[in-house]
C-alpha positions in Angstrom: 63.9 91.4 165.2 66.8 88.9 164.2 66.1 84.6 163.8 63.1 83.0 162.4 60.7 85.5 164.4 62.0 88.6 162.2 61.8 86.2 158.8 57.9 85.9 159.4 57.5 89.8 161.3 59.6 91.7 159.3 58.3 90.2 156.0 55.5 92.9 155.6 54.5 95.7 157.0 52.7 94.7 160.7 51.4 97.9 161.8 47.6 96.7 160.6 46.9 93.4 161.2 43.8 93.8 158.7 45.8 94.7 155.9 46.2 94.3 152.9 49.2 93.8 151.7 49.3 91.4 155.4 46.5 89.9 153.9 48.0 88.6 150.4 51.2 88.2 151.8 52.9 85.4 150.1 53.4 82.1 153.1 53.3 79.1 151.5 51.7 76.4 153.8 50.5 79.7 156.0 48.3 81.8 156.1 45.5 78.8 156.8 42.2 79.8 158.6 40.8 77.7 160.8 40.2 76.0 164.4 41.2 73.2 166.5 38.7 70.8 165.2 38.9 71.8 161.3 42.6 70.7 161.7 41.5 67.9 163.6 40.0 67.2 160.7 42.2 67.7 158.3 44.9 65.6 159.9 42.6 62.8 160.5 42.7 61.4 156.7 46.5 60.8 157.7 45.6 59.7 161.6 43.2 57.4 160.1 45.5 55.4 158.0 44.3 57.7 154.3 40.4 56.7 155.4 37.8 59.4 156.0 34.5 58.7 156.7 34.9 55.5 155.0 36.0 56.4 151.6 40.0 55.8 151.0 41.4 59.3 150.0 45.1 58.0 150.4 46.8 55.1 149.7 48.4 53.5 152.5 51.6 53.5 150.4 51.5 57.5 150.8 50.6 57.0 154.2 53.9 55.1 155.5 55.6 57.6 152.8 54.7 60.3 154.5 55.9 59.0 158.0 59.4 58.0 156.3 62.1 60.4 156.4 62.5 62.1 153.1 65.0 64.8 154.1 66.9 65.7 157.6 69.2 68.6 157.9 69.4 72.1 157.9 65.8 74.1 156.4 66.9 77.8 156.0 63.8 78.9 157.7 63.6 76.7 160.4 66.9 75.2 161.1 67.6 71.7 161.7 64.3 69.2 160.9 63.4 66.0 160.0 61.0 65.9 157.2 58.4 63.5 156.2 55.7 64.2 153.0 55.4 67.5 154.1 55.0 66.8 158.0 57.5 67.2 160.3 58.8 63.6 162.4 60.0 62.9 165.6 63.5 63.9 166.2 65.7 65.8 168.9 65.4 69.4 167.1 61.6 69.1 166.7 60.1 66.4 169.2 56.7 64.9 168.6 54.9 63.0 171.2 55.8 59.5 169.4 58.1 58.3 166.8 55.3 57.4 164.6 53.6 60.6 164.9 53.3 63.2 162.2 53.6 66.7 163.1 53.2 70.4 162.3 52.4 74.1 163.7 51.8 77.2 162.5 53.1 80.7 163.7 50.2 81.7 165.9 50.2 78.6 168.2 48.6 75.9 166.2 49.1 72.5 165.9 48.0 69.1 164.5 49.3 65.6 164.9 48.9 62.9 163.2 49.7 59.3 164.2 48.3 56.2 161.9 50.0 53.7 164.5 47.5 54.7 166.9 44.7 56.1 164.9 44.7 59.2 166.1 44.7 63.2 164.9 44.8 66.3 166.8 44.3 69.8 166.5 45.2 72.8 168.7 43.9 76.3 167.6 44.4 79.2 170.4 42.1 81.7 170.6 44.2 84.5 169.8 47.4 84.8 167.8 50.2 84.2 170.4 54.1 84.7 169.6 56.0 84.6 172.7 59.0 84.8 172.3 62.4 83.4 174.3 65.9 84.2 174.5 68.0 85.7 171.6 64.7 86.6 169.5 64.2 82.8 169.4 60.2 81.7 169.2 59.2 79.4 171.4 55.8 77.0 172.5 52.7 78.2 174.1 52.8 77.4 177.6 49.3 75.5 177.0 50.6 73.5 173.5 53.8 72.9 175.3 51.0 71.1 178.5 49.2 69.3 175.4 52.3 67.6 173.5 53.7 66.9 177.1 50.1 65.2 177.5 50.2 62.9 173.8 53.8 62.0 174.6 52.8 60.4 177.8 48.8 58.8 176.3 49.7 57.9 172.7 52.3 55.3 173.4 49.4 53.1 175.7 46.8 53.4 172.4 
């Protein structure tokens, strides 16, 4: 498998999903655990302006740092992005549901967002690890994260 899918597949050896050397696989910023709420939660320290559960954990300084563009152009893995402090941000490659939203995914289908503007975090875990794939080996959205960003994009500008 050629593109991005075959970077991540043909990395290690796939036949055993329970292996190994799957297992300790070096993926920075992958290999994360968890469900939709857990990265609900995790995005809400961002989505809640550095607060959570009334103690400050980031500064608003970092805050509107993060949400500034840091770097746009070409990412060897990825392709074209706009990056933020380690969070992707809005643009015509990789669309999130506002400008002032924070975004990322992982492989399998998951997602959070982040947006201070509105106070708001998200997180969208599938049940099971989907990878459909489109044309020319080229990943593309779950049908139901694809439904849920097409949902934000049209609520989170009226919050």
């Amino acid at each position: 498998m050629d593109g991005m899918a075959g970077k991540l597949l043909n990395a290690v050896d796939q036949s055993d999903a329970f292996s190994w050397s799957r297992a300790c696989a070096e993926n920075p910023g992958g290999t994360g655990f968890g469900n939709g709420r857990s990265i609900a939660l995790a995005c809400g320290i961002v989505g809640n302006n550095g607060v959570w559960d009334g103690q400050r954990i980031l500064s608003p300084e970092i805050i509107a740092l993060a949400g500034t563009e840091q770097a746009y152009g070409p990412d060897p893995y990825l392709g074209m992005i706009r990056w933020g402090l380690g969070f992707g941000l809005h643009s015509k490659e990789f669309p999130a549901p506002t400008p002032s939203s924070m975004h990322w995914g992982g492989f399998g289908g998951s997602w959070g967002l982040m947006d201070p503007r509105a106070d708001v975090s998200v997180g969208f875990a599938p049940n099971n690890w989907v990878v459909p794939e489109g044309a020319n080996d080229q990943l593309k959205l779950d049908a139901r994260l694809h439904r849920f960003i097409e949902v934000s994009a049209k609520v989170l500008p009226a919050l």
